[in-house]
Residue frames as qw, qx, qy, qz and C-alpha x, y, z in Angstrom:
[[0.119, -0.867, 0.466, -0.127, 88.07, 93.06, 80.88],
 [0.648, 0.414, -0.606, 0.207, 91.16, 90.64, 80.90],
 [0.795, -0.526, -0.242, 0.184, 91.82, 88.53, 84.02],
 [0.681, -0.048, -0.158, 0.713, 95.57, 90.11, 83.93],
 [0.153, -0.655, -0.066, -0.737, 93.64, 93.84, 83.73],
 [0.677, -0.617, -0.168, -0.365, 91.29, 93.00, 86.65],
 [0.820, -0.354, -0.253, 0.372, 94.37, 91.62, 88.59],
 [0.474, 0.322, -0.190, 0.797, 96.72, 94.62, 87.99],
 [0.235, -0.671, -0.145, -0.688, 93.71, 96.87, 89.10],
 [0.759, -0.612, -0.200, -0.094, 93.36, 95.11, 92.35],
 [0.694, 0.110, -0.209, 0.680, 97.40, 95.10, 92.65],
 [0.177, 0.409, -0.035, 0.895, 97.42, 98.77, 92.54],
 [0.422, -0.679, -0.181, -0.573, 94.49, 99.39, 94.60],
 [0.851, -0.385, -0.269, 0.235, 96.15, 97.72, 96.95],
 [0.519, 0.094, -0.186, 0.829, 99.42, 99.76, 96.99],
 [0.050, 0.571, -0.003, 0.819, 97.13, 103.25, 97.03],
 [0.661, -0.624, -0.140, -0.391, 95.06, 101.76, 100.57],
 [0.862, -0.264, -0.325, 0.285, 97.88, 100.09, 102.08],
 [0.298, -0.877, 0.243, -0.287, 99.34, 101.86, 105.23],
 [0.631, 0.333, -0.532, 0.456, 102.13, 101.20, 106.79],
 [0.553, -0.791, -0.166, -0.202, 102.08, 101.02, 111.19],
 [0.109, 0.627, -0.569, 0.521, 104.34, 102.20, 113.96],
 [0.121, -0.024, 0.820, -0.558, 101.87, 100.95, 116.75],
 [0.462, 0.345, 0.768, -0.280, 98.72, 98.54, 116.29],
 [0.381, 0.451, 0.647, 0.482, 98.64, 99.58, 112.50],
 [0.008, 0.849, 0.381, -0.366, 97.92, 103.42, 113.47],
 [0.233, 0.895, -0.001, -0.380, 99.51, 105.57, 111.35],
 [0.680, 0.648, 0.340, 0.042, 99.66, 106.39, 108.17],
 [0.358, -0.444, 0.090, 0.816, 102.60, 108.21, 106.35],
 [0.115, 0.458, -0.095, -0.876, 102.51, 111.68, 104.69],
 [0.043, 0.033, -0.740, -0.670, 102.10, 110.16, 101.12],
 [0.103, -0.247, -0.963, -0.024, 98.88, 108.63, 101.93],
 [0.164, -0.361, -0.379, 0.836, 97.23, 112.06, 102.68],
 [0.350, 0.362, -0.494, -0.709, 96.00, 113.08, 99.52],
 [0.515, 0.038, -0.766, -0.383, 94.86, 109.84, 98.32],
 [0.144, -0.457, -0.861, 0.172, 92.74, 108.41, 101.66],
 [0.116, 0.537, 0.305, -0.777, 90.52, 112.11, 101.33],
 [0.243, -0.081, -0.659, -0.707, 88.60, 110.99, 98.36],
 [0.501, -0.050, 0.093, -0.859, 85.00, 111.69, 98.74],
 [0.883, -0.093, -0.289, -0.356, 83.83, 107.95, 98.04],
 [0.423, 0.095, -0.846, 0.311, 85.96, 106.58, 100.90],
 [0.721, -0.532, -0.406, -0.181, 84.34, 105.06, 103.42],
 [0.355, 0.246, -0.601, 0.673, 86.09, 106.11, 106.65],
 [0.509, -0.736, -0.272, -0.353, 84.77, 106.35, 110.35],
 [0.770, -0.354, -0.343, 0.405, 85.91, 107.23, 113.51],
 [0.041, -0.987, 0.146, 0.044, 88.28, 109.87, 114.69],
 [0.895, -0.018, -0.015, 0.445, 91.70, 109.93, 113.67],
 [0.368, -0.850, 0.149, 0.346, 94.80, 112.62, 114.60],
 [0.775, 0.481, 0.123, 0.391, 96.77, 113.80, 111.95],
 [0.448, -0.501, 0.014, 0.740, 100.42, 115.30, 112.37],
 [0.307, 0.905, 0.293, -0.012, 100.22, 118.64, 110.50],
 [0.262, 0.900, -0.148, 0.315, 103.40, 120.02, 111.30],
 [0.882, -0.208, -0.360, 0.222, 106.18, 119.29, 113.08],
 [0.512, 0.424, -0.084, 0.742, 108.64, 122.07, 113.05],
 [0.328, -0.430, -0.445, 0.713, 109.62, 125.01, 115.95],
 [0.179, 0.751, 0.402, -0.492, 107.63, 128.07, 116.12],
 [0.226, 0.793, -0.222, -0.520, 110.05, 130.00, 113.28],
 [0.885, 0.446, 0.110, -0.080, 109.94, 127.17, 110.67],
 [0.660, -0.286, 0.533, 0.445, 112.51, 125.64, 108.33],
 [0.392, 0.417, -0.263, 0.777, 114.57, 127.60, 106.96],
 [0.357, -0.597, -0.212, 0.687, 115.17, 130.29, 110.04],
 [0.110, 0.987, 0.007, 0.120, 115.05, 133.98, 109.35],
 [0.353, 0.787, -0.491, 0.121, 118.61, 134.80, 108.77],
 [0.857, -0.279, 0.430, 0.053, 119.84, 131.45, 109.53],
 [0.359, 0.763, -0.475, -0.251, 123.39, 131.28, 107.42],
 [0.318, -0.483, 0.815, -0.031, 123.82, 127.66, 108.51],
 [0.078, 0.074, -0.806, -0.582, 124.26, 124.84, 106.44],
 [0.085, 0.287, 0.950, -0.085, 121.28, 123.31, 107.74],
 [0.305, 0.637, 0.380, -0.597, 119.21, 126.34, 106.18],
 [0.115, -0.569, 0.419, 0.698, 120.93, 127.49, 103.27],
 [0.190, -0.090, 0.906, 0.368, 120.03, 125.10, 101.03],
 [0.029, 0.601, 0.787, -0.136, 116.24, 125.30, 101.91],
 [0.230, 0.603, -0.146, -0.750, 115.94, 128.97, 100.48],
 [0.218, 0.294, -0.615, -0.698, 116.12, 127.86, 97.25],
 [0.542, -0.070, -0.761, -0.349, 114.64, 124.58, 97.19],
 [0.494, -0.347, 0.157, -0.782, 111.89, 124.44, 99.83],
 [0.205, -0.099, -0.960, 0.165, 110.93, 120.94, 102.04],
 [0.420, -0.362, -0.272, -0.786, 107.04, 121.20, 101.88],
 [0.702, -0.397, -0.558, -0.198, 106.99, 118.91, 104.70],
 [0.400, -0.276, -0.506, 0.713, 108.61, 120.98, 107.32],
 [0.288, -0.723, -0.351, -0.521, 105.48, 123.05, 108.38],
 [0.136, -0.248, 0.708, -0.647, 105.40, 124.28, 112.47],
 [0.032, 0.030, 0.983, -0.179, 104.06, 122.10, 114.76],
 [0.700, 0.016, 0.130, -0.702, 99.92, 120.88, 114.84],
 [0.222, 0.203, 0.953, -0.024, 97.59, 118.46, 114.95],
 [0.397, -0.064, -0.306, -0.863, 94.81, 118.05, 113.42],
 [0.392, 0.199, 0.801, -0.407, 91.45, 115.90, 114.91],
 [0.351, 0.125, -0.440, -0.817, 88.97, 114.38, 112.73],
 [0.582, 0.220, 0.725, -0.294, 85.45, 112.83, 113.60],
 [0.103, -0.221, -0.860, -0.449, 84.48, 110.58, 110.27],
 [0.037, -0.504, -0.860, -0.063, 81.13, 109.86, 112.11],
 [0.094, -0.728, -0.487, 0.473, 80.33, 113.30, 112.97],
 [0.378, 0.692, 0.118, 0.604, 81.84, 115.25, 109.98],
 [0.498, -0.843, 0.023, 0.203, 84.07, 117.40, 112.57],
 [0.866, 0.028, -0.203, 0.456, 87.18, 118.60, 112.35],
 [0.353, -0.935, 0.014, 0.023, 89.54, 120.38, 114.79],
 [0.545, 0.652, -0.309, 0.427, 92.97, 122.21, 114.88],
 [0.791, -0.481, -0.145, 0.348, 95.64, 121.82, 117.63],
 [0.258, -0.620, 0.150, 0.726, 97.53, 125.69, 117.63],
 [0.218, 0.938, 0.209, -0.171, 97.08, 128.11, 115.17],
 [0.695, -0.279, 0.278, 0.601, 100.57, 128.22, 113.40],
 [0.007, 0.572, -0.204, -0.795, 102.30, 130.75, 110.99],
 [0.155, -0.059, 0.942, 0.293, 101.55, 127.27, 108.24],
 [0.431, 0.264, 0.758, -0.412, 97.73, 127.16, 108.96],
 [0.532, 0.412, -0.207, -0.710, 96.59, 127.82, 105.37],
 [0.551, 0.205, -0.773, -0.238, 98.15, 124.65, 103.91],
 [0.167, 0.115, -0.973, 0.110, 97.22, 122.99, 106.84],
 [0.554, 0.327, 0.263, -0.719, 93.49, 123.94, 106.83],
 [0.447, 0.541, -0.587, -0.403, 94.10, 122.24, 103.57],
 [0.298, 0.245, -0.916, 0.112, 95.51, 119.43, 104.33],
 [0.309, 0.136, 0.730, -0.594, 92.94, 118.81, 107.70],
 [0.632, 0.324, 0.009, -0.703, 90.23, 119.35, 104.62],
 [0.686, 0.429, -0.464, -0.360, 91.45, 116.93, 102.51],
 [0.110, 0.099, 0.929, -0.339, 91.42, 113.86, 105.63],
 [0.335, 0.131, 0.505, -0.785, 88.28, 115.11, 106.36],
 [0.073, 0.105, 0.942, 0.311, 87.04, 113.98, 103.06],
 [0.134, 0.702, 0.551, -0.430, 83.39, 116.19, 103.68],
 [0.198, 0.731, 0.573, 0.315, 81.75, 118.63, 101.53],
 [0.163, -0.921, -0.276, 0.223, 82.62, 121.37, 103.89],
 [0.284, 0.880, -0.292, 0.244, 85.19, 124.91, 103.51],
 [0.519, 0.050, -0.601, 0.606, 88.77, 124.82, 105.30],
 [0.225, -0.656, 0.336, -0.638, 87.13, 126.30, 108.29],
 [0.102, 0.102, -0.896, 0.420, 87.28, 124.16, 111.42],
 [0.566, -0.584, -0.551, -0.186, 84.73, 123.06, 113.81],
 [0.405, -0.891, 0.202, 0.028, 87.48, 124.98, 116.57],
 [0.684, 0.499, -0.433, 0.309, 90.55, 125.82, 117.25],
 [0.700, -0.670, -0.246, 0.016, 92.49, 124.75, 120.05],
 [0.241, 0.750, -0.450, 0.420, 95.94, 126.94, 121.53],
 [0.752, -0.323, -0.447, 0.362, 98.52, 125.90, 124.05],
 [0.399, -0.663, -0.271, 0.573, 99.98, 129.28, 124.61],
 [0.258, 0.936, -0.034, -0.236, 101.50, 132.52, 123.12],
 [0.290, -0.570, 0.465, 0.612, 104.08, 132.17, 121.52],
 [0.367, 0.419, -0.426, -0.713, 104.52, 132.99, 117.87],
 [0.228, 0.070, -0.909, -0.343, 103.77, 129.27, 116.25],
 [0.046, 0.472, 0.858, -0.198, 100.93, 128.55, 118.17],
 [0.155, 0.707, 0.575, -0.381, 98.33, 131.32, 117.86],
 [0.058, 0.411, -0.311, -0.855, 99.58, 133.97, 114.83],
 [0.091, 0.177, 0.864, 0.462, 97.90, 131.87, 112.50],
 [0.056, 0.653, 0.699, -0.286, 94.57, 132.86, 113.58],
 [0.170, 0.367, -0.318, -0.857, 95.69, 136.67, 111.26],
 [0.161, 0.054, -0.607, -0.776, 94.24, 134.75, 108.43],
 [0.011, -0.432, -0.896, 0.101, 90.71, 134.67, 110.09],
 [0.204, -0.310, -0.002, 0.929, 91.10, 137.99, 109.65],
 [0.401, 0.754, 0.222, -0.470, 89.01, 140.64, 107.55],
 [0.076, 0.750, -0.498, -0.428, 92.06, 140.76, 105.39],
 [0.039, -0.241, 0.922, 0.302, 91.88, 137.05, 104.49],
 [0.152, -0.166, -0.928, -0.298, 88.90, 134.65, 105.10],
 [0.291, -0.267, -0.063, -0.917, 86.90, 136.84, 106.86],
 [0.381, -0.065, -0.918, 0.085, 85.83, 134.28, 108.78],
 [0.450, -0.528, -0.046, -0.719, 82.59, 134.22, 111.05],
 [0.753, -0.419, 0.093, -0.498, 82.49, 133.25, 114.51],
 [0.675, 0.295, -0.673, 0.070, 85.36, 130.49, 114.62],
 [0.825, -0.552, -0.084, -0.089, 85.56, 128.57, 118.04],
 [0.484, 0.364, -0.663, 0.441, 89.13, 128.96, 119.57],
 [0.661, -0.691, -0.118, -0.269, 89.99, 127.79, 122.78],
 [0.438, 0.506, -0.406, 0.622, 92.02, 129.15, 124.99],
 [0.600, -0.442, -0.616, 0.255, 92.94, 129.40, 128.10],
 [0.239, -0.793, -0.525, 0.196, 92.41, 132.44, 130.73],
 [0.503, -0.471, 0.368, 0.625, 95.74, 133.96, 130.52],
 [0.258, -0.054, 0.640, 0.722, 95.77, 133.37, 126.53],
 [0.102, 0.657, 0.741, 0.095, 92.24, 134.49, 126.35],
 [0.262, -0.829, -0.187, 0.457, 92.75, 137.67, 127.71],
 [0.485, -0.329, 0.605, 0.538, 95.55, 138.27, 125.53],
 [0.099, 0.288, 0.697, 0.649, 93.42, 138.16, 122.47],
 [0.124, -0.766, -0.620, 0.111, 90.87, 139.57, 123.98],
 [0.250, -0.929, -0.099, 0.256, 92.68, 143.01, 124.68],
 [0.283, -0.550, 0.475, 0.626, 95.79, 143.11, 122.27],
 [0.657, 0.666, -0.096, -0.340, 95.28, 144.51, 118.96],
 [0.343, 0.136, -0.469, -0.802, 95.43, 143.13, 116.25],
 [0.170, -0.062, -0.982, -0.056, 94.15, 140.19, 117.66],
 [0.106, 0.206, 0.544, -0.806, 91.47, 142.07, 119.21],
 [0.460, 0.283, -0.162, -0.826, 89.92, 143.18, 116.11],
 [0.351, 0.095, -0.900, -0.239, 89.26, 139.58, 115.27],
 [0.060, -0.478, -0.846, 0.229, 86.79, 139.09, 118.29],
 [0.313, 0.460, 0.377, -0.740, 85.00, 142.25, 118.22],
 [0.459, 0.324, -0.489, -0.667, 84.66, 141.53, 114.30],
 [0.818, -0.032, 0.397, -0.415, 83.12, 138.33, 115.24],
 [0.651, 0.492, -0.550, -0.178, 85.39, 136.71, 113.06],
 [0.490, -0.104, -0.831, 0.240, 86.54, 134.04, 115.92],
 [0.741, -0.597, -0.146, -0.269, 84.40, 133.11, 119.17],
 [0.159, 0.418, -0.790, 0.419, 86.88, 132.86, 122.16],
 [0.815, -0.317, -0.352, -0.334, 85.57, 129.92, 123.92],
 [0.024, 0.606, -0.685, 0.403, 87.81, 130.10, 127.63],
 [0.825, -0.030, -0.557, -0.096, 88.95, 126.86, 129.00],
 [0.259, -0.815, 0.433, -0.285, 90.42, 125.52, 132.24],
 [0.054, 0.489, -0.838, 0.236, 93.17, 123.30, 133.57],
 [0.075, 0.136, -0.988, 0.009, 91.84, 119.97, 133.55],
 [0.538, 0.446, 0.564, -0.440, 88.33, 120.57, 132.73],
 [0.453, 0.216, 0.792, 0.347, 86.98, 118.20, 130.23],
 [0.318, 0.413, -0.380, -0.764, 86.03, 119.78, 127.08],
 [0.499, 0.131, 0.853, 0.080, 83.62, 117.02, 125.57],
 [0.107, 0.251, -0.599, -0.753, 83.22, 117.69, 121.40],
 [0.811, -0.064, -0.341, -0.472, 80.69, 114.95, 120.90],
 [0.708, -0.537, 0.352, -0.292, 80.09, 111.68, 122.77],
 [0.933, -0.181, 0.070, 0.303, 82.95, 110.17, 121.64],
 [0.669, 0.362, -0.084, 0.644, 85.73, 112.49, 121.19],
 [0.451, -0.871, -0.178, 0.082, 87.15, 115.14, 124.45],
 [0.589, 0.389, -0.327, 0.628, 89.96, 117.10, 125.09],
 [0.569, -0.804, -0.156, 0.069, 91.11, 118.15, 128.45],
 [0.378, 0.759, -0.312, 0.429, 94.22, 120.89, 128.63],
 [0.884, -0.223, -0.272, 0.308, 97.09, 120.11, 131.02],
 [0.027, -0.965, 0.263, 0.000, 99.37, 123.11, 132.71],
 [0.850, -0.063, -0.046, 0.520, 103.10, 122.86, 132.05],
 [0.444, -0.758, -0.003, 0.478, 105.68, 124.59, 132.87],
 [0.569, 0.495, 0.429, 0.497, 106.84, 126.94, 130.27],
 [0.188, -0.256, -0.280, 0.906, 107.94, 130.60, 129.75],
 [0.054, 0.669, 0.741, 0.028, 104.50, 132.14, 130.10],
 [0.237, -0.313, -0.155, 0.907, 104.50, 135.80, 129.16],
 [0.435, -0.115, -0.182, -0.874, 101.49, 136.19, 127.80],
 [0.773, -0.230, -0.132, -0.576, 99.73, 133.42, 128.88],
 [0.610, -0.373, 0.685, -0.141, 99.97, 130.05, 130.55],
 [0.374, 0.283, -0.809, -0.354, 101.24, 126.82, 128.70],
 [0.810, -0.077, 0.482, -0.325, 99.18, 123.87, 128.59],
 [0.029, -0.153, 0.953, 0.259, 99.31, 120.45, 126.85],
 [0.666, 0.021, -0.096, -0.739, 96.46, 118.74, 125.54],
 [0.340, -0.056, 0.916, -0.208, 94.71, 115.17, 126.73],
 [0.461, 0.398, -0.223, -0.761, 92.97, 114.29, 124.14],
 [0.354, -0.057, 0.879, -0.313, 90.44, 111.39, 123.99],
 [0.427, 0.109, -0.594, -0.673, 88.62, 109.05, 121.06],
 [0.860, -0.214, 0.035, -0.461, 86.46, 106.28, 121.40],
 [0.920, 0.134, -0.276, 0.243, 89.10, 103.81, 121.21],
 [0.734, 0.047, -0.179, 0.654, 92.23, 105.30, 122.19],
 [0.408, -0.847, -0.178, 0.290, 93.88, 108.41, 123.62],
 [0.501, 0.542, -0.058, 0.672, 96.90, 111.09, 123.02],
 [0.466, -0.742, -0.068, 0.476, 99.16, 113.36, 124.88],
 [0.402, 0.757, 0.163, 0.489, 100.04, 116.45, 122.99],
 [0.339, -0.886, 0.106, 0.299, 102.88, 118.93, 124.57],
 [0.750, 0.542, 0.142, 0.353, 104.69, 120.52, 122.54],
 [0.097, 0.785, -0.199, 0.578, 106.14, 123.01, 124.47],
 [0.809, -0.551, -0.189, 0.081, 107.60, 122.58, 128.24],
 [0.089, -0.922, 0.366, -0.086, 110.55, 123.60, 129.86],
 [0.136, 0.294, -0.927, 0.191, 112.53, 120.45, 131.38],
 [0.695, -0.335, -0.583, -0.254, 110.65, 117.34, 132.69],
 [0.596, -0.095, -0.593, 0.533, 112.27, 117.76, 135.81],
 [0.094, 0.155, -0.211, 0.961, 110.99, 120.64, 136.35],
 [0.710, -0.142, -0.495, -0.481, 107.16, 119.23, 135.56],
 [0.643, -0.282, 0.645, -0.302, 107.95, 116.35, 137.98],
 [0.044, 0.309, -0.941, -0.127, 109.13, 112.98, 136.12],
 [0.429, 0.083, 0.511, -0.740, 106.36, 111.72, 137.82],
 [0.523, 0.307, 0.627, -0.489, 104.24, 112.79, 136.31],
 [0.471, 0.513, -0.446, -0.562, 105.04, 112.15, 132.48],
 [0.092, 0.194, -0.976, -0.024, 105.78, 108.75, 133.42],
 [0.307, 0.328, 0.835, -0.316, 102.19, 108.45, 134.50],
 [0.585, 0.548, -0.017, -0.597, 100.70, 110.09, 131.26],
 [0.193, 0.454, -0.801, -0.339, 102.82, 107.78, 129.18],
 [0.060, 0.028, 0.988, 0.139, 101.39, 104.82, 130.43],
 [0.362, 0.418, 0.465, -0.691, 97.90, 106.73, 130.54],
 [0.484, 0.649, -0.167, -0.562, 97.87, 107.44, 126.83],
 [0.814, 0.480, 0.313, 0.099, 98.16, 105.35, 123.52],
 [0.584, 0.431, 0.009, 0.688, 100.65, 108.16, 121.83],
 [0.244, -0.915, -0.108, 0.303, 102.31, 111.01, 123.43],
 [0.771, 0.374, 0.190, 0.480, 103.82, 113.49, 121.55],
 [0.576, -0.747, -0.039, 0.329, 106.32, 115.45, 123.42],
 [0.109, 0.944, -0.310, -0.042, 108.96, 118.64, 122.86],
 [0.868, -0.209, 0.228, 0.389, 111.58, 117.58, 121.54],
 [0.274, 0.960, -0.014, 0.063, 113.11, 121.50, 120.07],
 [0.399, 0.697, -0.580, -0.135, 116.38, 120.73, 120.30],
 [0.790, 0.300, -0.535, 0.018, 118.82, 117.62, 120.16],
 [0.696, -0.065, -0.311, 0.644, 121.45, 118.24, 122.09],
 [0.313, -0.830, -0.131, 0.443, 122.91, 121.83, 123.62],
 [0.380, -0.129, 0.417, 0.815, 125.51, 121.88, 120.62],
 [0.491, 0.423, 0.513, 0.562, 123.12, 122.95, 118.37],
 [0.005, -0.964, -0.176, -0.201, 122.47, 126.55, 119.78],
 [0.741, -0.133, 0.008, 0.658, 125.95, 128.12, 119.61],
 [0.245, 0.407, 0.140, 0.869, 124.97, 132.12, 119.28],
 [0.514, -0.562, -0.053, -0.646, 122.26, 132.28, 122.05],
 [0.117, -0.304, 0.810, -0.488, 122.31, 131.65, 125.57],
 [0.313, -0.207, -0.923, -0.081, 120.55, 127.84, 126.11],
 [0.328, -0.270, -0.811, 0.403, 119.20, 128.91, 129.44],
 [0.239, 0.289, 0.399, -0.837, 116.52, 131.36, 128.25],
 [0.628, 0.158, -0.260, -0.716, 115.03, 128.82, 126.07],
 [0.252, -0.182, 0.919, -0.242, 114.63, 125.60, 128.13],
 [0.676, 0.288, -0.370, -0.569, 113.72, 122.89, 126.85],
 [0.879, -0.144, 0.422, -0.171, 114.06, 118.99, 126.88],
 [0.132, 0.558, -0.778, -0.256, 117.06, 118.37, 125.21],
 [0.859, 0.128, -0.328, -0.373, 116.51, 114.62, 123.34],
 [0.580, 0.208, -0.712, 0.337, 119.31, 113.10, 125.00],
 [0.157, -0.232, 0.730, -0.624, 118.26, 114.22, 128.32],
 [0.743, -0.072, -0.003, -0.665, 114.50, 112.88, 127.08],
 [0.651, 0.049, -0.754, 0.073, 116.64, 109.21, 126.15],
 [0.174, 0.110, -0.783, 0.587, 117.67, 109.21, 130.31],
 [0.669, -0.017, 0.291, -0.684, 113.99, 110.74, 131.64],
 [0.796, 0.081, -0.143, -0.583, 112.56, 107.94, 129.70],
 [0.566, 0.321, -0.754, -0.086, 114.83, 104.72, 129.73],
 [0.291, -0.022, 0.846, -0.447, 112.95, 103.16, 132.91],
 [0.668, 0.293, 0.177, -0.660, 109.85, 102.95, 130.84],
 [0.734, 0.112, 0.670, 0.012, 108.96, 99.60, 129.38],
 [0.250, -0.047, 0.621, 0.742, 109.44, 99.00, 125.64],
 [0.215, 0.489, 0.705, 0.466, 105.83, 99.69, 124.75],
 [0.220, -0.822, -0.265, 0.453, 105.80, 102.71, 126.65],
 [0.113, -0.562, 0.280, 0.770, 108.42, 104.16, 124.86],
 [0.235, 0.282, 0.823, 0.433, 106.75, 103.08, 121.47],
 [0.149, 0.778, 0.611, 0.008, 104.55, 105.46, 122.33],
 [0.231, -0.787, 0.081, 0.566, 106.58, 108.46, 122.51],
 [0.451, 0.534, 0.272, 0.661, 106.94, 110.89, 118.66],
 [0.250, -0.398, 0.043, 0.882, 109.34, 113.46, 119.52],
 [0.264, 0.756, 0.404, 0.442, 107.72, 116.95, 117.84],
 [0.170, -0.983, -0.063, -0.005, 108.72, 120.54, 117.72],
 [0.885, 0.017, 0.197, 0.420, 111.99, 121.00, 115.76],
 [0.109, -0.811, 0.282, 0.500, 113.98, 123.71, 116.11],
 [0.872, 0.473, 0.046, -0.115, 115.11, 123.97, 112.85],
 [0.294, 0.651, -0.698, -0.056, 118.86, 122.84, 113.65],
 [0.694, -0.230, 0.637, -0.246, 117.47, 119.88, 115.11],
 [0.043, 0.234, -0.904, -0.356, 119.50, 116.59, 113.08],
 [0.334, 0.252, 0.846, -0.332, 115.69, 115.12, 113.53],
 [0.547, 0.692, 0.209, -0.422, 114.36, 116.74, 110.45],
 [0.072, -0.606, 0.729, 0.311, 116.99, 115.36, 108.78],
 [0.915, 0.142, -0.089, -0.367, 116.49, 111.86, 106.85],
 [0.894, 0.296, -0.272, 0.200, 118.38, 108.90, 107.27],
 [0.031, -0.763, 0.346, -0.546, 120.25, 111.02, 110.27],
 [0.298, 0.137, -0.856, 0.400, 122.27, 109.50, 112.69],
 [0.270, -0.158, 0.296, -0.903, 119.85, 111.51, 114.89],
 [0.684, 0.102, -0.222, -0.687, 116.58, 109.48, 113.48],
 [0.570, 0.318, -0.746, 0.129, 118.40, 106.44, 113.92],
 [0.245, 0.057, -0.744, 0.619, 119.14, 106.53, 117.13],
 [0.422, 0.027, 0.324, -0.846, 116.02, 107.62, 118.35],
 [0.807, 0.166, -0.457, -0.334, 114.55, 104.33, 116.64],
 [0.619, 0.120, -0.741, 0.232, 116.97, 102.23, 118.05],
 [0.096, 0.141, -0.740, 0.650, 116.10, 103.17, 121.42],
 [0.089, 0.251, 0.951, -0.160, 112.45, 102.63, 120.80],
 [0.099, 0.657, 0.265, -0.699, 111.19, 105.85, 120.47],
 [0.461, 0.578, 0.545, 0.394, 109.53, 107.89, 117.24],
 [0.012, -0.471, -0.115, 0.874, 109.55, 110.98, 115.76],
 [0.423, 0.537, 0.670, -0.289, 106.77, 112.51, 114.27],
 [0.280, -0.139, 0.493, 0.812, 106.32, 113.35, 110.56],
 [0.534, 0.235, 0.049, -0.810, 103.95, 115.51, 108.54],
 [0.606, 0.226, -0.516, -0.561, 101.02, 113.23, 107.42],
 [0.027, -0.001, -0.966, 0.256, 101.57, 110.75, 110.02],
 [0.565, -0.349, -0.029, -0.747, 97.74, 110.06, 110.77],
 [0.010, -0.050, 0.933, -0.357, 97.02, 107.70, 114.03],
 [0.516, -0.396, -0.527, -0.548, 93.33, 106.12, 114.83],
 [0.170, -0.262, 0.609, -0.729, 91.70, 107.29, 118.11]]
């Protein structure tokens, strides 16, 4: 082989392994998804991959006539999925879902191909924060009708346990032993193996079938704060986000809409949320590497944040903060 071959190869291999970091070299973007889930990488550890970012009824909206849909009928954005994580132990061949979404096929997919193992897209478990549609429907395609699936591990909490437990269709899914409901509680540790734990967190949230948690969610190295859902921090208690923030490594926190402008046909104040601008004020006592840690997720889908190159995106940079994109993947 030619010295100018043997250099190009190394050129290139370089471009397909090199990552690009937000904080301490952790994460990876989308592109890089696909191409680090080849079977002869070497990889270890556990590492958290964004799956999805988007609000419960994806991007497009069901009859959504505004511009910020219209366009997306025709010509689809494969990277606006609803919100998840995904967990993956290297050393243990493991891997776990964070909510059940409406998405979860491609992102069974996608969680397979990190994972980089031998195994099907089933998990090792899934974990739910509450009822509402994006977080737990997915679980249909565990279904008789789809993968027929045996015994899957979800966990849920009491409230959201019940709930499946006793409302068809979801019912038919435990008595068909197609998932295992595995009931959790409010700040008891959950410990996967001995290096990788999650421990759910109540927030406030509207809870009509069940109760909303957040997830705490712990590697051998590093840590994460997962709430995607919440009413108002203020309502929570400042407090205490201000003491997860500095608790955790990344926290990645509701950020469903922007502003108030962008819901202009429904009434704001029976779907509370953390507006971003009110998250800029909660947060702007917090030190610069605090807020480094903070990727807005959970985008309504008029939120300018799913936008590229958007004032919106901008500004949320410039004040220190991130926002989280499919494919991001961070090392716990």
């Amino acid at each position: 082989m030619k010295i100018n071959h043997i250099l190009s190869f190394a050129f290139l291999f370089t471009l397909l392994f090199s990552c690009q970091s937000d904080q301490d070299s952790a994460a990876i973007e989308a592109d890089s998804l696909v191409s680090n889930a080849s079977d002869t990488l070497v990889q270890n550890g556990v590492e958290l991959i964004v799956l999805g970012t988007v609000q419960d009824a994806g991007s497009p909206q069901i009859n959504c006539k505004k511009e910020c849909c219209i366009a997306l009928f025709d010509q689809p954005d494969e990277s606006r999925k609803v919100v998840s994580l995904g967990l993956v132990d290297h050393d243990h061949q493991t891997r776990y879902l964070l909510e059940a979404t409406p998405d979860m096929v491609q992102q069974l997919n996608d969680l397979q191909n990190a994972a980089a193992v031998a195994k099907s897209d089933v998990p090792d478990g899934v974990f739910l924060t509450h009822g509402h549609i994006g977080h737990y429907t997915g679980l249909m395609y565990f279904g008789k009708e789809a993968m027929n699936a045996e015994q899957v591990p979800v966990f849920a909490m009491p409230r959201m346990a019940d709930f499946l437990t006793t409302s068809g269709p979801w019912s038919q899914l435990v008595t068909r032993e197609n998932i295992a409901i595995n009931r959790i509680k409010q700040d008891s540790v959950i410990q996967l193996n001995q290096q990788l734990n999650i421990t759910p967190i109540l927030v406030p949230h509207r809870d009509e079938y069940s109760e909303t948690v957040g997830f705490y969610i712990v590697g051998p190295n590093k840590s994460a704060l997962f709430i995607p859902d919440i009413d108002k921090w203020t309502k929570w208690g400042e407090e205490k986000i201000y003491e997860w923030i500095k608790r955790v490594d990344y926290a990645f926190l509701d950020a469903t809409f922007y502003d108030a402008e962008e819901i202009n046909n429904r009434d704001i104040t029976e779907i509370p949320h953390p507006f971003v601008l009110e998250s800029f004020k909660t947060f702007e006592k917090l030190s610069k590497e605090e807020k480094a840690k903070i990727y807005f997720i959970h985008f309504n889908h008029t939120n300018p944040l799913l936008l590229k190159g958007s004032n919106a995106q901008m500004e949320v940079e410039s004040k220190g903060f991130h926002f989280a994109e499919k494919g991001q993947r961070f090392s716990l």
